[in-house]
C-alpha positions, -999 to 999 in steps of 0.1 A, spaced: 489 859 -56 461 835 -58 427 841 -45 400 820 -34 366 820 -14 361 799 14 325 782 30 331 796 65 308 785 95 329 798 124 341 765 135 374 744 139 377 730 106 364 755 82 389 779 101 416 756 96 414 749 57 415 791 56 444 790 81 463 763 60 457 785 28 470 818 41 500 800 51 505 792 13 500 834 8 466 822 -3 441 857 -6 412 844 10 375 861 10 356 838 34 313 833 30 290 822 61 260 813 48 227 822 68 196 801 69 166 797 92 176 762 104 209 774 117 219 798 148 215 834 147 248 850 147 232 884 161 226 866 191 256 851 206 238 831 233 226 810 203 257 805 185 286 783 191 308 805 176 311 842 165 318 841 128 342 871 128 364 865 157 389 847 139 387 865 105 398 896 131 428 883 147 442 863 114 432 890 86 407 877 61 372 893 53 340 871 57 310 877 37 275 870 52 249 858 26 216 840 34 201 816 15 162 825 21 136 804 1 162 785 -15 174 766 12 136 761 24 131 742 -13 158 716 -3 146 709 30 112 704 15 121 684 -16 158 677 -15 171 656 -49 193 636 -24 172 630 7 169 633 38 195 626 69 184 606 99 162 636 103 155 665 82 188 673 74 193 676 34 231 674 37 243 666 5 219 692 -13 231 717 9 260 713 4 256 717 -36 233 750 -30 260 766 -11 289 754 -36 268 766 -63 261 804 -44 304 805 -37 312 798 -73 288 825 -83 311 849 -59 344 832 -70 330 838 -105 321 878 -95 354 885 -77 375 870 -100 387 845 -72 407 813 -89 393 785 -66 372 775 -37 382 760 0 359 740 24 369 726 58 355 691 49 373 661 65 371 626 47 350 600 69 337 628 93 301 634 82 289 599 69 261 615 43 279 640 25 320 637 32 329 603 17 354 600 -10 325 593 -32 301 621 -29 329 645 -31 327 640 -73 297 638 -72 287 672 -50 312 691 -72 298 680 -107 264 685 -89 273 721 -82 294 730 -117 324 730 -91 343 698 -105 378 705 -95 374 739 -80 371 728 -46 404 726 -25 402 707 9 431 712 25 424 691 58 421 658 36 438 670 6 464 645 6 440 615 4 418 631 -27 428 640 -59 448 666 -79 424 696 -82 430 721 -106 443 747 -85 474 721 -78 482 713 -115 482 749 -120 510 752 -92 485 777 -74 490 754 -42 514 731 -29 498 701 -19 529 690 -1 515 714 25 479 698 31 473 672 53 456 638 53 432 634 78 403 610 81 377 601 101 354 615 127 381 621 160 392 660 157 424 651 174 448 662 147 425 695 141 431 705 175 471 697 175 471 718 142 454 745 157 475 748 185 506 750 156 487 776 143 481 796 171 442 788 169 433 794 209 399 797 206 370 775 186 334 759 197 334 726 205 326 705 180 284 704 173 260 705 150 253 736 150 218 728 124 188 723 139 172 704 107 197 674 124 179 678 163 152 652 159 125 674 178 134 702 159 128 680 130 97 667 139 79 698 148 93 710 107 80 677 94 47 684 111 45 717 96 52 706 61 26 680 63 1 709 72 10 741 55 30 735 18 43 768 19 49 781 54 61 814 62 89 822 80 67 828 110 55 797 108 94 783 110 105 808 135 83 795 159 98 760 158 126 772 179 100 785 205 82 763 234 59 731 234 36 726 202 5 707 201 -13 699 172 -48 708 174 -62 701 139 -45 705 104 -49 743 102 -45 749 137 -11 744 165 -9 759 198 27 773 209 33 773 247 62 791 262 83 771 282 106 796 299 106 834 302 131 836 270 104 814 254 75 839 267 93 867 252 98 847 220 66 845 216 53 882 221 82 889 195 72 868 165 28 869 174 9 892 151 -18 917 167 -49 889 155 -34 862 170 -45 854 202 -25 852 228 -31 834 260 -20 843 298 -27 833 330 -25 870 350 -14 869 387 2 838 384 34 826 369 26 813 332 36 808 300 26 831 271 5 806 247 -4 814 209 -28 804 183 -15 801 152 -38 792 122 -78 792 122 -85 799 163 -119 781 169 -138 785 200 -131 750 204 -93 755 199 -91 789 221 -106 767 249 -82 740 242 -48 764 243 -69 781 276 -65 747 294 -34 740 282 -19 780 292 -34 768 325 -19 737 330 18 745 323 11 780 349 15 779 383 -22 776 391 -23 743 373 -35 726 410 -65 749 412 -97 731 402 -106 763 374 -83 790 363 -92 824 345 -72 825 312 -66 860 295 -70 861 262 -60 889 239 -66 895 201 -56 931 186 -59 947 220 -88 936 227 -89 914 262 -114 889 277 -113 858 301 -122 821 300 -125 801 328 -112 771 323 -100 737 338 -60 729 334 -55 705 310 -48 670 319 -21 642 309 -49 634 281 -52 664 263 -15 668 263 -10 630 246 -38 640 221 -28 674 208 12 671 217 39 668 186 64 650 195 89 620 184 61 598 182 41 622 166 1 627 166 -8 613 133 -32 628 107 -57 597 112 -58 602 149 -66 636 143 -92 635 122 -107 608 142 -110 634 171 -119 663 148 -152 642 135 -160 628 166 
């Protein structure tokens, strides 16, 4: 029996190319790769799809392996670019190539499988990047893709008779039509609807990580677990202000806050938690104040007493909510608050 590993992500078509393999008596280790720009499969409100529901009812292991710092590097610097936002598809795609042929290459597996459908994903699945991804990742005709297999060449796994490529299919193209007619045939009830599921292709997401790049070259995890978390405004280069938006968010925030940040709340009224993060001047704890105040229910009041708390220690600061021109100053957004403007402000 042949054995291969699989890149897994939970959804329709990954599940199918395993599907279509075990059919073929295929032995089939799958791998979902982890990274902190993708959801959090301990938390099922913020996936589309538990990992290990099908692997369950269809018999085949998954593996779990993050990718840490290494997928950080790419999105910082990636050899191929940049999608329309921050998404470094096509080096992705080679670092998590690379990490399954080191498992094939461990277990003794013969060949790898990906769900990847020509014409569906314009920067990284057309008929020429394939090549070039594999030789990219030392994979060059090691990767079976059984979905489209039909319309791409002989890999090695076929001219060894390990698969019978009689039994892939040949589809193209972005509509999931024919996915979802297979999966019926297959007896595949139950998959997320089709999304992105990466947050590096959300252009706010994306432009709150850009803005943090441009600011800190090295950011801690922290620093990028906060992007998921509230409104963010820009007060200078060393310096961003984090306002809860909803009591998840509130909670969020306590969660990933050390003991000397400060943390900002407006008591006796309904309010967002707010957090420093970075060098908290007077002038930038009187800034998230304002801002804690406006986005509370006691923004109409003319002055509003702000808690603020740094390792246990509590004061107040009485301040006035802010209004819509502190928000356009200090807010990241699409537009962005550019460098320039800032330091404009910052020396005035």
């Amino acid at each position: 029996m042949s054995k291969a590993i699989a890149l897994y992500s939970g959804g329709l078509d990954s599940t199918l190319a395993i599907l279509v393999m075990l059919k073929q008596g295929v032995e089939v280790t799958a791998i979902t790769f982890l990274n902190h720009f993708g959801c959090d499969i301990s938390d099922k409100s913020s996936c589309s799809k538990d990992p290990f529901a099908a692997s369950e009812k269809f018999g085949f292991q998954v593996k779990l392996s993050h990718l840490s710092g290494k997928f950080l590097e790419i999105v910082k610097n990636p050899r191929f670019g940049h999608g329309k936002n921050m998404n470094p598809c096509v080096d992705c795609r080679i670092l998590m190539l690379k990490e399954a042929k080191d498992f094939m290459d461990l277990t003794g597996a013969d060949f790898l499988i990906t769900g990847e459908v020509l014409g569906q994903r314009p920067m990284s699945q057309r008929k020429d990047c394939f090549p070039m991804i594999d030789k990219a990742a030392d994979v060059k005709g090691l990767v079976v893709r059984p979905l489209s297999g039909k319309l791409l060449p002989a890999t090695i796994p076929e001219e060894k008779g390990l698969v019978n490529r009689d039994l892939f299919y040949d589809f193209n193209g972005r509509t999931r039509k024919p996915q979802m007619a297979l999966a019926e045939e297959l007896g595949l009830t139950e998959y997320p609807a089709p999304a992105g599921g990466c947050l590096l292709t959300e252009p706010v997401y994306a432009h709150k990580l850009k803005d943090l790049l441009e600011h800190i070259k090295n950011p801690e995890y922290k620093d990028i677990n906060f992007l998921r978390v509230g409104r963010h405004f820009r007060f200078s280069p060393d310096c961003k202000i984090v306002v809860g938006r909803n009591k998840e968010d509130n909670n969020a925030v306590r969660s990933l806050a050390d003991p000397d940040d400060h943390i900002l709340k407006v008591e006796e009224f309904g309010s967002p938690t707010t957090v420093i993060l970075g060098i908290a001047t007077d002038e930038a704890i009187s800034i998230a104040a304002s801002l804690c105040a406006r986005y509370s229910d006691a923004k109409k009041l003319t002055m509003v007493n702000v808690a603020v708390t740094k390792n246990n220690q509590k004061y107040y600061l009485n301040v006035k909510p802010a209004g819509d021109e502190i928000l356009e100053l200090y807010r990241i957004e699409k537009q962005g608050t550019t460098l320039s403007r800032l330091n404009l402000h910052i020396k005035a």
